[in-house]
C-alpha positions as CSV (number, residue, x, y, z in Angstrom):
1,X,33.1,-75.4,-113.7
2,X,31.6,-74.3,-110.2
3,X,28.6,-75.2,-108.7
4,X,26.5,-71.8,-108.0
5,X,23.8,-70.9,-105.0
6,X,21.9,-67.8,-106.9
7,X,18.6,-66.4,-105.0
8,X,16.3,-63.4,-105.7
9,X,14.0,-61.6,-103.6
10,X,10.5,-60.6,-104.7
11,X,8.5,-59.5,-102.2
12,X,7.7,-61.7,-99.6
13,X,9.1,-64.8,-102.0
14,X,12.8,-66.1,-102.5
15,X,13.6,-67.4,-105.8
16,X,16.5,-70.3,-105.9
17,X,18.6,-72.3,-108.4
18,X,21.7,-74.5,-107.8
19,X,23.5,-75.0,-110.7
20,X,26.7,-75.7,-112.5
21,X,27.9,-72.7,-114.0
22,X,31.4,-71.3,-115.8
23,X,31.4,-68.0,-113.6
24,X,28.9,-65.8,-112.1
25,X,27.9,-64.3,-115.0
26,X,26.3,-67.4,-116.7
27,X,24.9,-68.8,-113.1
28,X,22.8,-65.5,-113.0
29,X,21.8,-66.0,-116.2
30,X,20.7,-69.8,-116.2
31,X,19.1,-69.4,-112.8
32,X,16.5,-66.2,-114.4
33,X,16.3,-68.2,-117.9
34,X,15.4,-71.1,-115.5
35,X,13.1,-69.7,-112.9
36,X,11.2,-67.6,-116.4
37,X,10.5,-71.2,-117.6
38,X,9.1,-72.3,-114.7
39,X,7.2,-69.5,-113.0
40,X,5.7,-67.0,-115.3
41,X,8.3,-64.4,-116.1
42,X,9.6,-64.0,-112.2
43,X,13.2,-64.4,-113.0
44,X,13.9,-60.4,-113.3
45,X,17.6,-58.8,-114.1
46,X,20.6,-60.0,-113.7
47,X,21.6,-57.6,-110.6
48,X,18.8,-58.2,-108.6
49,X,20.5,-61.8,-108.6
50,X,23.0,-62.8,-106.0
51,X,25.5,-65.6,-106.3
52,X,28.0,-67.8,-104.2
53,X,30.2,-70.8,-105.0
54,X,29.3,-73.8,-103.3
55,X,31.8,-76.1,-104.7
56,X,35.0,-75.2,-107.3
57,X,36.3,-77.3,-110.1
58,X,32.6,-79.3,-110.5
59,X,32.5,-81.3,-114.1
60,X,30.5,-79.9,-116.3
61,X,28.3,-79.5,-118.7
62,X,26.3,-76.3,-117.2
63,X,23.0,-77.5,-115.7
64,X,20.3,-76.6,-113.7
65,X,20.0,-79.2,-110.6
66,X,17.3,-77.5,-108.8
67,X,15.0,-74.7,-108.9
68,X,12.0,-73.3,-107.1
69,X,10.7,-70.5,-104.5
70,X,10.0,-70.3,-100.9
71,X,8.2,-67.7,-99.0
72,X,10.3,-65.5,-96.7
């Protein structure tokens, strides 16, 4: 497991959600399930998604540890 930075433009707001993902893939998709949940349906598509490693070999299970927006 890996913890993930994923963010997400939209408009003048950035979109955020650390986590503790498999791969990319599945950090992409937590982050949007997560950031749906939370506010209204702004999670978008999987490419408008970026995502980093921020720390390797994390224990799992996959979880969200934080989510939220910020204006740019």
């Amino acid at each position: 497991m890996n913890k993930f930075s994923c963010t997400r433009s939209l408009g003048e707001e950035i979109y955020y959600a650390t986590l503790i993902a498999e791969n990319e893939q599945q950090a992409k998709e937590m982050a949007i399930d997560e950031t749906n949940k939370k506010f209204s349906r702004s999670g978008g598509r999987l490419r408008e998604w970026s995502a980093r490693v921020l720390e390797s070999d994390v224990d799992g299970p996959a979880r969200i540890i934080d989510c939220g927006y910020r204006e740019a």
